[in-house]
mmCIF file of the N, C-alpha and C atoms, coordinates in Angstrom:
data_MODEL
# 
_entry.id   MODEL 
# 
loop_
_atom_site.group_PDB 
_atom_site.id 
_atom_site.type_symbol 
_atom_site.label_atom_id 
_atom_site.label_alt_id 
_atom_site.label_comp_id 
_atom_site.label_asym_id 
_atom_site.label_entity_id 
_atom_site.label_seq_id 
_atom_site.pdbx_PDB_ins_code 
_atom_site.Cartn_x 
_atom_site.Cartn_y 
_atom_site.Cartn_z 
_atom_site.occupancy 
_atom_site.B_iso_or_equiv 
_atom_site.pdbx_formal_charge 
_atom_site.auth_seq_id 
_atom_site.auth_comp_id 
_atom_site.auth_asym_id 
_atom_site.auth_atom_id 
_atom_site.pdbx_PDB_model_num 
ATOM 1   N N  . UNK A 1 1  ? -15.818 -3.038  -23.358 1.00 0.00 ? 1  UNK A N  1 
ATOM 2   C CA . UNK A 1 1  ? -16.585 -1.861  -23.740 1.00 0.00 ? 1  UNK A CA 1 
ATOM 3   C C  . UNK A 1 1  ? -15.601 -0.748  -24.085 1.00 0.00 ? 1  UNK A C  1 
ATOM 4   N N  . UNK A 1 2  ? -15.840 0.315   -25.105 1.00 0.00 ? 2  UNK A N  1 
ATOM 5   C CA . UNK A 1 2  ? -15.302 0.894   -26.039 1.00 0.00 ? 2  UNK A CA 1 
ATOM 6   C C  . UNK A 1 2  ? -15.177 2.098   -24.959 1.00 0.00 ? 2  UNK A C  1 
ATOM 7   N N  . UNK A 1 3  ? -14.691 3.505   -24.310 1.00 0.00 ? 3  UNK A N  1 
ATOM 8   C CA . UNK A 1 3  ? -15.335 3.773   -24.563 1.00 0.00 ? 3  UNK A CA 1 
ATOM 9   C C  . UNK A 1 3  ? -13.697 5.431   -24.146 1.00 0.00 ? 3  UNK A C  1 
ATOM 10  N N  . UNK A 1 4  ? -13.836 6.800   -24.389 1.00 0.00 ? 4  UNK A N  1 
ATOM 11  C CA . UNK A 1 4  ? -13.264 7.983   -24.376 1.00 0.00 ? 4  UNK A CA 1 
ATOM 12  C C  . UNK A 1 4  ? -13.371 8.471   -22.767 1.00 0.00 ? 4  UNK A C  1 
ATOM 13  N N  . UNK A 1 5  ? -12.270 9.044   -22.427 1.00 0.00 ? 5  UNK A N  1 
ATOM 14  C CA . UNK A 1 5  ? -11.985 9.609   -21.144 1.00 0.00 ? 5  UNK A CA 1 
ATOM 15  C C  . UNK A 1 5  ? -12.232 10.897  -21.960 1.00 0.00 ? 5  UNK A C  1 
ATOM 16  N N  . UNK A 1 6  ? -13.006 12.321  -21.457 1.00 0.00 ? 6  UNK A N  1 
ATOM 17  C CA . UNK A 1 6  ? -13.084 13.337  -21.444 1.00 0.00 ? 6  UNK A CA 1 
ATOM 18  C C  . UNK A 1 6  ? -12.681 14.356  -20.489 1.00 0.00 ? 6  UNK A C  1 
ATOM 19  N N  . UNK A 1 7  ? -11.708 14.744  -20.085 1.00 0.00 ? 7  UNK A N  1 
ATOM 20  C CA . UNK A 1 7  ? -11.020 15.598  -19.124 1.00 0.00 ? 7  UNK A CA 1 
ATOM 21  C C  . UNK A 1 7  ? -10.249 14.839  -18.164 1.00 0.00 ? 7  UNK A C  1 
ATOM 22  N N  . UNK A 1 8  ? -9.905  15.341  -17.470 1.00 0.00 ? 8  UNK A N  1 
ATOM 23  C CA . UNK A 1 8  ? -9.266  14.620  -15.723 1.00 0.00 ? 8  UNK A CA 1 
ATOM 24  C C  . UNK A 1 8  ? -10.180 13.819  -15.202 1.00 0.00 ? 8  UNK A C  1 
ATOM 25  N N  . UNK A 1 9  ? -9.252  12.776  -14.687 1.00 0.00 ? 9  UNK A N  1 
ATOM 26  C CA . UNK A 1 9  ? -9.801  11.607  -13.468 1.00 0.00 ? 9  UNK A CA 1 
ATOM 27  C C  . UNK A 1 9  ? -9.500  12.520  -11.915 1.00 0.00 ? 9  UNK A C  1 
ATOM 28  N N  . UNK A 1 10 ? -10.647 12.745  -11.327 1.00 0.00 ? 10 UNK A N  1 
ATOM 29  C CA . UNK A 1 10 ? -10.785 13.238  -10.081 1.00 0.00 ? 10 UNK A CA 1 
ATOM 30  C C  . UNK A 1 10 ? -10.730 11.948  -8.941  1.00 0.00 ? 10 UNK A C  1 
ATOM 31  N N  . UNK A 1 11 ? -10.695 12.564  -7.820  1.00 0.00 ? 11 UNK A N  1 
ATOM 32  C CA . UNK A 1 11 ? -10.897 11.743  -6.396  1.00 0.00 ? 11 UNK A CA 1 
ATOM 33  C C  . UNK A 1 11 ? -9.937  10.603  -6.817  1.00 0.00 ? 11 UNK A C  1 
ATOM 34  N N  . UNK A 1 12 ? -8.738  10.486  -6.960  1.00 0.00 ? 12 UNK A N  1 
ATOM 35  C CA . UNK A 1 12 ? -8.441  8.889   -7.526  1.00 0.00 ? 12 UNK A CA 1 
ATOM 36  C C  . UNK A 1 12 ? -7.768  8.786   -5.853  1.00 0.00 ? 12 UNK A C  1 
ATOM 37  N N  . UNK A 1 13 ? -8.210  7.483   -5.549  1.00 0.00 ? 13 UNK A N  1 
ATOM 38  C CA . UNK A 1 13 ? -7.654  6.820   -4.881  1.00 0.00 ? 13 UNK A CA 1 
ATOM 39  C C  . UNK A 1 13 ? -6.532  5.504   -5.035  1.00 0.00 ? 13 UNK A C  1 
ATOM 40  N N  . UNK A 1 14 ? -6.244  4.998   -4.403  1.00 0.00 ? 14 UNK A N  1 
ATOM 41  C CA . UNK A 1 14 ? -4.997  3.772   -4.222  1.00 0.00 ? 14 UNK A CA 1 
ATOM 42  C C  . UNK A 1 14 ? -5.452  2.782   -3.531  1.00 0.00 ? 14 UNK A C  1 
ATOM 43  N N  . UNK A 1 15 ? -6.222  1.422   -3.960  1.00 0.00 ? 15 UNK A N  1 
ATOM 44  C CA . UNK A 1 15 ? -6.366  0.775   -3.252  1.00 0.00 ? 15 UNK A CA 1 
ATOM 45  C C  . UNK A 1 15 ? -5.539  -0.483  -3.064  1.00 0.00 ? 15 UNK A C  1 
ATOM 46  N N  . UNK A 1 16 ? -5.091  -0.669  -3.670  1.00 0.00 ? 16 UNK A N  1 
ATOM 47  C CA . UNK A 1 16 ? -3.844  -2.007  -3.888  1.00 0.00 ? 16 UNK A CA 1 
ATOM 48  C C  . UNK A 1 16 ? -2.699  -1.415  -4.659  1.00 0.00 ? 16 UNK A C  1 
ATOM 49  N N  . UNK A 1 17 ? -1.627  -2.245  -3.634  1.00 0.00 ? 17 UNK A N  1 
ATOM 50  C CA . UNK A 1 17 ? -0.281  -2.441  -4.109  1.00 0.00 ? 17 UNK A CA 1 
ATOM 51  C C  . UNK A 1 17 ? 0.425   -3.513  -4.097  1.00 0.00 ? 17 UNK A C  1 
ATOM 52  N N  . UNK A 1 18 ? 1.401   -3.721  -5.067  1.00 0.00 ? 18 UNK A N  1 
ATOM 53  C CA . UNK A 1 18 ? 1.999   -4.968  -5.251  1.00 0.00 ? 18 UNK A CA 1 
ATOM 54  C C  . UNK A 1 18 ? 1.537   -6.066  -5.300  1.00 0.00 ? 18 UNK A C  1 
ATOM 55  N N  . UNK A 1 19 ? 1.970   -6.942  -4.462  1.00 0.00 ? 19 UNK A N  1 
ATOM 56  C CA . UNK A 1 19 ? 1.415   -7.917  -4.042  1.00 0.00 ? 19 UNK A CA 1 
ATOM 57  C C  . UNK A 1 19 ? -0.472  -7.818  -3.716  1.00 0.00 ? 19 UNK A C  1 
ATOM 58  N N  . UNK A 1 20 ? -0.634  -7.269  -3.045  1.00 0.00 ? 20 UNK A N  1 
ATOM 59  C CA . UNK A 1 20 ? -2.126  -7.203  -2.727  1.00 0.00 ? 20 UNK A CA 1 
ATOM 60  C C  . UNK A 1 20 ? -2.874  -7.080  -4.434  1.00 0.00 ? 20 UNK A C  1 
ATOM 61  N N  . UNK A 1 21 ? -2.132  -6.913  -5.226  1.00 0.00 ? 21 UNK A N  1 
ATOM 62  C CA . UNK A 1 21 ? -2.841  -6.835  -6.496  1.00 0.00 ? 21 UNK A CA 1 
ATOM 63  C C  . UNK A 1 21 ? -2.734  -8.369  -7.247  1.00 0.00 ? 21 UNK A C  1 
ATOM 64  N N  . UNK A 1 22 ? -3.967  -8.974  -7.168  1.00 0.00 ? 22 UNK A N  1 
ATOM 65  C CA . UNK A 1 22 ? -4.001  -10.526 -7.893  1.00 0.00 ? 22 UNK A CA 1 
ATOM 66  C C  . UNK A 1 22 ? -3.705  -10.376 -9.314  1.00 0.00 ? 22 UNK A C  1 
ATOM 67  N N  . UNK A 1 23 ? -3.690  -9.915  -10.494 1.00 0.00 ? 23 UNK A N  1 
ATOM 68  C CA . UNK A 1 23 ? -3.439  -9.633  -11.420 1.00 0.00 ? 23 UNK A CA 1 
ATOM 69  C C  . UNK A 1 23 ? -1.707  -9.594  -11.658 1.00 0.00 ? 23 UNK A C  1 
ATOM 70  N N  . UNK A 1 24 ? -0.833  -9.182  -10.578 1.00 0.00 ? 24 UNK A N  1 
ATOM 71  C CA . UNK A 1 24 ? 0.692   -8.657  -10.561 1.00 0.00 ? 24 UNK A CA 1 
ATOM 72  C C  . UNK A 1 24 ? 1.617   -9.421  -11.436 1.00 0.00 ? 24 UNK A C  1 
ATOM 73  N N  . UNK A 1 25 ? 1.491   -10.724 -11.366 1.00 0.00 ? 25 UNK A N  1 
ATOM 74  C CA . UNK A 1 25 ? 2.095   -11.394 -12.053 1.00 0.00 ? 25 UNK A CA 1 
ATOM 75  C C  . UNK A 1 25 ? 1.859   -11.361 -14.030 1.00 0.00 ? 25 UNK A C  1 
ATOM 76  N N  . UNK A 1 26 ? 0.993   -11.177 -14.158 1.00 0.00 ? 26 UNK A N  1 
ATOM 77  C CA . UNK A 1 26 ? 0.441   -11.141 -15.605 1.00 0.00 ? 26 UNK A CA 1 
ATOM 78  C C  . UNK A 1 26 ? 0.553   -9.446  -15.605 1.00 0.00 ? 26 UNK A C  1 
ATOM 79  N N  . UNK A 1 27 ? 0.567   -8.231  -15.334 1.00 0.00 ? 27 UNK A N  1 
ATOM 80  C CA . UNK A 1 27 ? 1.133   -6.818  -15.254 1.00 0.00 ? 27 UNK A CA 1 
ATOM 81  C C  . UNK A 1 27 ? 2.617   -7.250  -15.448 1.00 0.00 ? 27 UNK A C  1 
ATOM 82  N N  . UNK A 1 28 ? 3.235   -7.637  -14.807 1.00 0.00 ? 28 UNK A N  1 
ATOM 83  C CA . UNK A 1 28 ? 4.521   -7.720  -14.957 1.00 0.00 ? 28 UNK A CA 1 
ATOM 84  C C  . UNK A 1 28 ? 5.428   -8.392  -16.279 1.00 0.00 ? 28 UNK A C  1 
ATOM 85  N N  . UNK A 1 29 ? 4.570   -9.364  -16.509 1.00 0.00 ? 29 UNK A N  1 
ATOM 86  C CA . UNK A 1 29 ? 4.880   -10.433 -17.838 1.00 0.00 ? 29 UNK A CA 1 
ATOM 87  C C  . UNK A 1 29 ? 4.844   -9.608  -18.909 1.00 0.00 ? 29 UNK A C  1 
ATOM 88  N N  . UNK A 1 30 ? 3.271   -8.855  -18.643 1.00 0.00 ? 30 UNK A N  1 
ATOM 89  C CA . UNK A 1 30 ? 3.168   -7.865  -20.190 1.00 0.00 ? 30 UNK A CA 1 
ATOM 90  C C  . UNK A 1 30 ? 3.769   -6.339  -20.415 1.00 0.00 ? 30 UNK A C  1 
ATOM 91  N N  . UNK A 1 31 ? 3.561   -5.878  -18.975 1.00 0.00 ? 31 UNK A N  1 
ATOM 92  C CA . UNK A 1 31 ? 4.157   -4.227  -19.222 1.00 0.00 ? 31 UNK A CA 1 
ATOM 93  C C  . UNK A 1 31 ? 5.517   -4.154  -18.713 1.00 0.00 ? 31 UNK A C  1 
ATOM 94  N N  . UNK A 1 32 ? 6.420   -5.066  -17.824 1.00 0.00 ? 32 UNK A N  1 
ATOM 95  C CA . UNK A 1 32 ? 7.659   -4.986  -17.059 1.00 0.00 ? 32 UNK A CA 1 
ATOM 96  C C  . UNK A 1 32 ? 7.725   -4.305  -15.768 1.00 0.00 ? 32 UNK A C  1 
ATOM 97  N N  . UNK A 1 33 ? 8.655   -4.651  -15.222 1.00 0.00 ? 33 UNK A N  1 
ATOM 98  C CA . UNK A 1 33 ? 8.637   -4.974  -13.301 1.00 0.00 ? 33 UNK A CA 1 
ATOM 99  C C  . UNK A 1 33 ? 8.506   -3.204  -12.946 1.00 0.00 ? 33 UNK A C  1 
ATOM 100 N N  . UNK A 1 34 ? 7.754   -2.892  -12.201 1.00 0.00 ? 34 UNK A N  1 
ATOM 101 C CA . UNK A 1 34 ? 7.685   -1.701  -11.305 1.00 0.00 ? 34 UNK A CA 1 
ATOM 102 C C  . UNK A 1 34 ? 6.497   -1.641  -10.362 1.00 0.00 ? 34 UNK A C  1 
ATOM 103 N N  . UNK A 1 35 ? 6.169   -0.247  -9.987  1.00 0.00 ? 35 UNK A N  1 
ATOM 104 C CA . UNK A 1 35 ? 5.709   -0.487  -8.253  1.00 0.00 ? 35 UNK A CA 1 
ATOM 105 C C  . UNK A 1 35 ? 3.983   -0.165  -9.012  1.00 0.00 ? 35 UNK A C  1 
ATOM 106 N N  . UNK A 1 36 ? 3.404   -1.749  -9.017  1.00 0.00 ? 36 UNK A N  1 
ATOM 107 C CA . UNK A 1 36 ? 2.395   -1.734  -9.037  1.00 0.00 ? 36 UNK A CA 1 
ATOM 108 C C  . UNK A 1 36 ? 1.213   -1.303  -8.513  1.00 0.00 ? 36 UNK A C  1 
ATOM 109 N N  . UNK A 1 37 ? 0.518   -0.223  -8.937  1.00 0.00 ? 37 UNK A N  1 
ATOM 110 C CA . UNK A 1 37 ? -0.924  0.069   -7.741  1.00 0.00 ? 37 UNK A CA 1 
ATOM 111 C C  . UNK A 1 37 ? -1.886  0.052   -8.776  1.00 0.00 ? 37 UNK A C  1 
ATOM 112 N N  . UNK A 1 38 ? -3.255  -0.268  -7.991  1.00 0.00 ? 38 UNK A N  1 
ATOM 113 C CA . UNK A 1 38 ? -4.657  -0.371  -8.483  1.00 0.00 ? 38 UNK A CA 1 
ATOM 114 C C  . UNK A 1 38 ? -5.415  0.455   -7.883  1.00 0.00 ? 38 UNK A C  1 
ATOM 115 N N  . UNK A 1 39 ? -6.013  1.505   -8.781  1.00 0.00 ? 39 UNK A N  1 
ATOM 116 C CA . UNK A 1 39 ? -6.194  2.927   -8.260  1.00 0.00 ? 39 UNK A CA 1 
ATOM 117 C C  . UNK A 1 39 ? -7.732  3.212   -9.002  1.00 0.00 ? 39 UNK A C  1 
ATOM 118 N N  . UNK A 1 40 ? -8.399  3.996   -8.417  1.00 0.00 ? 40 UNK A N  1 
ATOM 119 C CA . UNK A 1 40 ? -9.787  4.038   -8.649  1.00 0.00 ? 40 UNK A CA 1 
ATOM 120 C C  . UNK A 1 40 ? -9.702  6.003   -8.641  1.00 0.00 ? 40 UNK A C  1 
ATOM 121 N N  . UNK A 1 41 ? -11.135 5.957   -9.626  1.00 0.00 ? 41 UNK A N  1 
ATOM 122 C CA . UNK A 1 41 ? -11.558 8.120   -9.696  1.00 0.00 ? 41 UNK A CA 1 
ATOM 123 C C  . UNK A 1 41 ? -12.747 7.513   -10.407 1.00 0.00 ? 41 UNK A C  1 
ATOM 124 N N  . UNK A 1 42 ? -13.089 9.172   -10.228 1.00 0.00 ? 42 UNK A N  1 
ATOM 125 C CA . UNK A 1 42 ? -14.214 9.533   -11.233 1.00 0.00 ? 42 UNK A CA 1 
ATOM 126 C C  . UNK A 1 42 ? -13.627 10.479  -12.331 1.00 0.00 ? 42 UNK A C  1 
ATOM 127 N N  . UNK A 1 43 ? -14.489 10.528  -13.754 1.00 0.00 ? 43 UNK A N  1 
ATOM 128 C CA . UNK A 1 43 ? -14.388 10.770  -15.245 1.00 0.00 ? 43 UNK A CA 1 
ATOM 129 C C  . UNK A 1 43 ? -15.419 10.825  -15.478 1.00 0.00 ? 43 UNK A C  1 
ATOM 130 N N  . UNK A 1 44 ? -15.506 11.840  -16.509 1.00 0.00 ? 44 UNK A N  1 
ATOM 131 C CA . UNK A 1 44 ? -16.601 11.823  -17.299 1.00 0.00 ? 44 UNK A CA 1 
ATOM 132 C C  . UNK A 1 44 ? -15.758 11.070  -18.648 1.00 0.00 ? 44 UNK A C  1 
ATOM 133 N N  . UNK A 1 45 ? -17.055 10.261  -19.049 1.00 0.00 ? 45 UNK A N  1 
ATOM 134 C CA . UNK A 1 45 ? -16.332 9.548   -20.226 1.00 0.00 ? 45 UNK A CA 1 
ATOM 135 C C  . UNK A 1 45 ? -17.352 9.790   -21.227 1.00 0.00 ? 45 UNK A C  1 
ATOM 136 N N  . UNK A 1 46 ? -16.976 9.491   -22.648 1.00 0.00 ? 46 UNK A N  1 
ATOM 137 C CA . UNK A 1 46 ? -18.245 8.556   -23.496 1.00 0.00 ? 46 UNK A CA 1 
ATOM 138 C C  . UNK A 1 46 ? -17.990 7.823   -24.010 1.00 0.00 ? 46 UNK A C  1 
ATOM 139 N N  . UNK A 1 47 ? -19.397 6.998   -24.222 1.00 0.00 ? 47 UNK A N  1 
ATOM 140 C CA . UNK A 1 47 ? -19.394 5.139   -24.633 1.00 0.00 ? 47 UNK A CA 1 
ATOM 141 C C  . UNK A 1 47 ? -19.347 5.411   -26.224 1.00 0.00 ? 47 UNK A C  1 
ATOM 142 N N  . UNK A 1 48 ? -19.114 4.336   -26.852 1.00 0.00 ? 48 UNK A N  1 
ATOM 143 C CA . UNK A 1 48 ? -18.946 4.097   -27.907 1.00 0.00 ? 48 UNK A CA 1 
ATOM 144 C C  . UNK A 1 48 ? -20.446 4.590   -28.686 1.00 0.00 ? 48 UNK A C  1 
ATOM 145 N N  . UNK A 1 49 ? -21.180 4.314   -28.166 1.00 0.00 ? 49 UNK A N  1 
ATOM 146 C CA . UNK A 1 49 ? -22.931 4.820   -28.468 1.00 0.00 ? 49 UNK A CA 1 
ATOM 147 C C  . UNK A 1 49 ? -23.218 6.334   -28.709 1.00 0.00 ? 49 UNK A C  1 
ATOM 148 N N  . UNK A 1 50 ? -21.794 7.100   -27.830 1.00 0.00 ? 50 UNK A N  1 
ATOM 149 C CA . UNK A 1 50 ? -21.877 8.601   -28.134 1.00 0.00 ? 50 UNK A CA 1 
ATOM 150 C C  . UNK A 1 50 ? -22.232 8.891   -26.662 1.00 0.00 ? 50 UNK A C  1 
ATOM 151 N N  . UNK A 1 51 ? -22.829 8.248   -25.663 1.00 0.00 ? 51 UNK A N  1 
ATOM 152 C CA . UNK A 1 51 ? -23.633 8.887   -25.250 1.00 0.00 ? 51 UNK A CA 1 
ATOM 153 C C  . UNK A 1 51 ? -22.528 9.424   -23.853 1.00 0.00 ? 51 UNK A C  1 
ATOM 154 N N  . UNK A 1 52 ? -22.522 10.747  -22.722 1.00 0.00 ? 52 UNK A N  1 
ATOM 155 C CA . UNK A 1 52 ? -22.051 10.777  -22.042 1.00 0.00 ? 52 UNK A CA 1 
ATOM 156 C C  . UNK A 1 52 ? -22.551 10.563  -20.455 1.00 0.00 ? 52 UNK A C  1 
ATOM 157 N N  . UNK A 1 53 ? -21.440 9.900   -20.044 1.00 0.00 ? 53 UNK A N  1 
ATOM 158 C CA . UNK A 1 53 ? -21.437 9.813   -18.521 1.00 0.00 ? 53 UNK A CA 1 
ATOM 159 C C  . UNK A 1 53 ? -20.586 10.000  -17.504 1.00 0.00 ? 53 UNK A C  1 
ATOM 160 N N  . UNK A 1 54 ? -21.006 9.988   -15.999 1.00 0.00 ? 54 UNK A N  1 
ATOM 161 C CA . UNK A 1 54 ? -20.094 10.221  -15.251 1.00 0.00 ? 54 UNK A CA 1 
ATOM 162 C C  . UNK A 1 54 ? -20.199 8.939   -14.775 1.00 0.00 ? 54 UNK A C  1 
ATOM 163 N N  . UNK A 1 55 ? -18.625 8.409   -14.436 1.00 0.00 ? 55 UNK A N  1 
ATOM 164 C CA . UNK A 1 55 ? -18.337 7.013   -14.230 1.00 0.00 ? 55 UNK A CA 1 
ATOM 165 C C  . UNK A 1 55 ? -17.073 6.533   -13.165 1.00 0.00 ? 55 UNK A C  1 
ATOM 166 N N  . UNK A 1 56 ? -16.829 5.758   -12.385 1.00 0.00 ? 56 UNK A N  1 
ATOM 167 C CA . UNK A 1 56 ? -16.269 5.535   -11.390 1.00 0.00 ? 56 UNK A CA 1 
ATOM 168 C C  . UNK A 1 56 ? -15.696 4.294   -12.627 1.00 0.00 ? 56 UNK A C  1 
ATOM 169 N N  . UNK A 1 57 ? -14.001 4.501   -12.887 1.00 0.00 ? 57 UNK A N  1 
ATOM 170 C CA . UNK A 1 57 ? -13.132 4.024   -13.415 1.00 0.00 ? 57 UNK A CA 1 
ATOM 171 C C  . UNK A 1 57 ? -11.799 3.259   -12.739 1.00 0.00 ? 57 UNK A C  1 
ATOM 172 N N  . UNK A 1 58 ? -11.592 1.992   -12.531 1.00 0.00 ? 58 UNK A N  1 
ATOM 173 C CA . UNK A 1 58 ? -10.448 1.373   -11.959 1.00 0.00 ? 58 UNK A CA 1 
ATOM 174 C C  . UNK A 1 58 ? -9.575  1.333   -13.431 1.00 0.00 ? 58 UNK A C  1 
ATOM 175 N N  . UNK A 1 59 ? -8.110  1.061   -12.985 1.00 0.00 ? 59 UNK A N  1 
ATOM 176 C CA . UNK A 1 59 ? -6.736  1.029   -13.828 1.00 0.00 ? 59 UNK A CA 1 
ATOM 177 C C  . UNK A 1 59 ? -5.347  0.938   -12.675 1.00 0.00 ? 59 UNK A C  1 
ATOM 178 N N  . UNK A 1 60 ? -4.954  -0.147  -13.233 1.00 0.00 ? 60 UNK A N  1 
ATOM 179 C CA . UNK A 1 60 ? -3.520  -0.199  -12.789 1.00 0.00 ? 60 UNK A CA 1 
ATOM 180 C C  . UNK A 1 60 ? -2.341  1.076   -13.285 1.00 0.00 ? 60 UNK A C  1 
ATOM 181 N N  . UNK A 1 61 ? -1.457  1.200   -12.371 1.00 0.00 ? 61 UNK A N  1 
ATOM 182 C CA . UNK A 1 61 ? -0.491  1.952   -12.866 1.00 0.00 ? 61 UNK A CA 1 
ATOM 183 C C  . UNK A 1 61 ? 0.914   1.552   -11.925 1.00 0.00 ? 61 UNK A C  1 
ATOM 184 N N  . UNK A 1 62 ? 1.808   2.080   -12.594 1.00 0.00 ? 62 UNK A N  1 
ATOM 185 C CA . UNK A 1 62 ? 3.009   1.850   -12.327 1.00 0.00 ? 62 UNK A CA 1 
ATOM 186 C C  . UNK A 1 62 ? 3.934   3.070   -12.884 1.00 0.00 ? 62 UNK A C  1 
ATOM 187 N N  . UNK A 1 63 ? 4.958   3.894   -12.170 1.00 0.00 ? 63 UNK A N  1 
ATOM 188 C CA . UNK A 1 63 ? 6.130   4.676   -12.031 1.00 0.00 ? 63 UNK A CA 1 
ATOM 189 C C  . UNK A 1 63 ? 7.140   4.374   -13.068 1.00 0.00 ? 63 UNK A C  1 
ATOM 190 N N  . UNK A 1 64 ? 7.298   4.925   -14.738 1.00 0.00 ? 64 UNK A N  1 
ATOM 191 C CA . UNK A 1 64 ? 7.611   4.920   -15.703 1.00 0.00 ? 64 UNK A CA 1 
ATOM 192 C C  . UNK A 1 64 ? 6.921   3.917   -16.646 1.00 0.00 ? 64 UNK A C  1 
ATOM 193 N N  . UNK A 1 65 ? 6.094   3.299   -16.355 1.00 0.00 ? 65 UNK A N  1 
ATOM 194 C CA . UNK A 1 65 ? 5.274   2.651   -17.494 1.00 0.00 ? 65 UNK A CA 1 
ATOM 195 C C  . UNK A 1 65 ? 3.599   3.031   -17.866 1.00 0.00 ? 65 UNK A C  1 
ATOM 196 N N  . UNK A 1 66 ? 3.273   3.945   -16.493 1.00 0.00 ? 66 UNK A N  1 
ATOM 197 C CA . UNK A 1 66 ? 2.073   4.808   -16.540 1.00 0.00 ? 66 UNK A CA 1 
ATOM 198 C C  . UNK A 1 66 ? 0.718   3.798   -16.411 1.00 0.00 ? 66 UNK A C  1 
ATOM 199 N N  . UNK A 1 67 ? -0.540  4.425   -16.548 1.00 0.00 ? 67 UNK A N  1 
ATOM 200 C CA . UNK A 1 67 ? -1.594  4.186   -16.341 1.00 0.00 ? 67 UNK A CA 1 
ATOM 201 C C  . UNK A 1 67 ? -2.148  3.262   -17.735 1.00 0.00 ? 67 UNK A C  1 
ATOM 202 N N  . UNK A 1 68 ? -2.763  1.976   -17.247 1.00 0.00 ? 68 UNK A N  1 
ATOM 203 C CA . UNK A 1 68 ? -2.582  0.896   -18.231 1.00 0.00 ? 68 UNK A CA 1 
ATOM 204 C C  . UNK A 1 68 ? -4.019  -0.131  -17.551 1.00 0.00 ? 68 UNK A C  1 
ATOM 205 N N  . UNK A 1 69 ? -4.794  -0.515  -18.516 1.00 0.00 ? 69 UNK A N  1 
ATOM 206 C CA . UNK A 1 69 ? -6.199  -1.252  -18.301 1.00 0.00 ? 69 UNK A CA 1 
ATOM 207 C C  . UNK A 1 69 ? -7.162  -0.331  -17.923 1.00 0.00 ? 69 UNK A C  1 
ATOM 208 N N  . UNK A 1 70 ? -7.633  0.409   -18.323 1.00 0.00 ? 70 UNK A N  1 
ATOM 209 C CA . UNK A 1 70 ? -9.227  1.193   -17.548 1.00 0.00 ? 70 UNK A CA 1 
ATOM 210 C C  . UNK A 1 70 ? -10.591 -0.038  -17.624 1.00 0.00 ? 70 UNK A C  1 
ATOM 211 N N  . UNK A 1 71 ? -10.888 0.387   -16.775 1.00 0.00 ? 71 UNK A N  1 
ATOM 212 C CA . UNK A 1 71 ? -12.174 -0.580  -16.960 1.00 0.00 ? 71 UNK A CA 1 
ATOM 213 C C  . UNK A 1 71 ? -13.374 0.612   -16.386 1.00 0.00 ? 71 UNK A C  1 
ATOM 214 N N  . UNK A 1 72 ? -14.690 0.330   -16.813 1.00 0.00 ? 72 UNK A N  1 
ATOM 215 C CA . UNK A 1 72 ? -15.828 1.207   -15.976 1.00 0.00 ? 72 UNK A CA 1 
ATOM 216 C C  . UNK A 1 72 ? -15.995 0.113   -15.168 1.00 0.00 ? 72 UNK A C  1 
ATOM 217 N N  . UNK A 1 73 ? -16.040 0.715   -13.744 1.00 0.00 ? 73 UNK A N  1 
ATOM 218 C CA . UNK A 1 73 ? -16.817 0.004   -12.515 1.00 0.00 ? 73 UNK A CA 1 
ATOM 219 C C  . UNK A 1 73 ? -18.413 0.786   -12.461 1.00 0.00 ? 73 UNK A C  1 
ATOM 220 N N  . UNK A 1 74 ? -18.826 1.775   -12.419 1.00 0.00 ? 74 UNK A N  1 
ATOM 221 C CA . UNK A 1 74 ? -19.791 1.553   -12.865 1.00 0.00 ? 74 UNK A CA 1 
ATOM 222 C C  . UNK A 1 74 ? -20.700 2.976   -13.144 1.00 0.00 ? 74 UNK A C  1 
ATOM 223 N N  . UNK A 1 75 ? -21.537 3.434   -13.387 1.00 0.00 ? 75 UNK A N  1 
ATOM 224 C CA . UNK A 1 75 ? -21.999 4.654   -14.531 1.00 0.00 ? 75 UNK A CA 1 
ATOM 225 C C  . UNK A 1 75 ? -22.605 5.632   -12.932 1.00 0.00 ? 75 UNK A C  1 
ATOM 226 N N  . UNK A 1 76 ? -22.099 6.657   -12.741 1.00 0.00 ? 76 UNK A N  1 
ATOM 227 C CA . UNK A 1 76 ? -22.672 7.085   -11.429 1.00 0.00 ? 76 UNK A CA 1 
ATOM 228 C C  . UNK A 1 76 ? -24.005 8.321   -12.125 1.00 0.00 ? 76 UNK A C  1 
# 
């Protein structure tokens, strides 16, 4: 799904690191080795449809390669 971040990601939390992240190995293959975390907020976004929402957003990130995969978890 398509869709625009509109301002700041609030409340972000950290729920996995490194290892605890099942994905790590395929992060590493494609973006290169650093300190992996899987981190969750809220955004207001909009969908490709135009339309806007507020949405609870997961994305990996890592310390010089930055914030990489958003996905919507789900439309609050």
């Amino acid at each position: 799904m398509h869709f625009e971040i509109l301002g700041d990601v609030t409340d972000v939390e950290t729920f996995a690191v490194g290892s605890d992240i099942r994905e790590i190995a395929r992060l590493r293959k494609f973006y290169g080795k650093g300190r992996w975390r899987k981190r969750k907020g809220i955004a207001r976004i909009r969908l490709a449809d135009g339309s806007v929402h507020l949405a609870e957003l997961h994305w990996y990130e890592a310390t010089g390669i930055g914030r990489k995969e958003f996905k919507i978890k789900c439309l609050l």
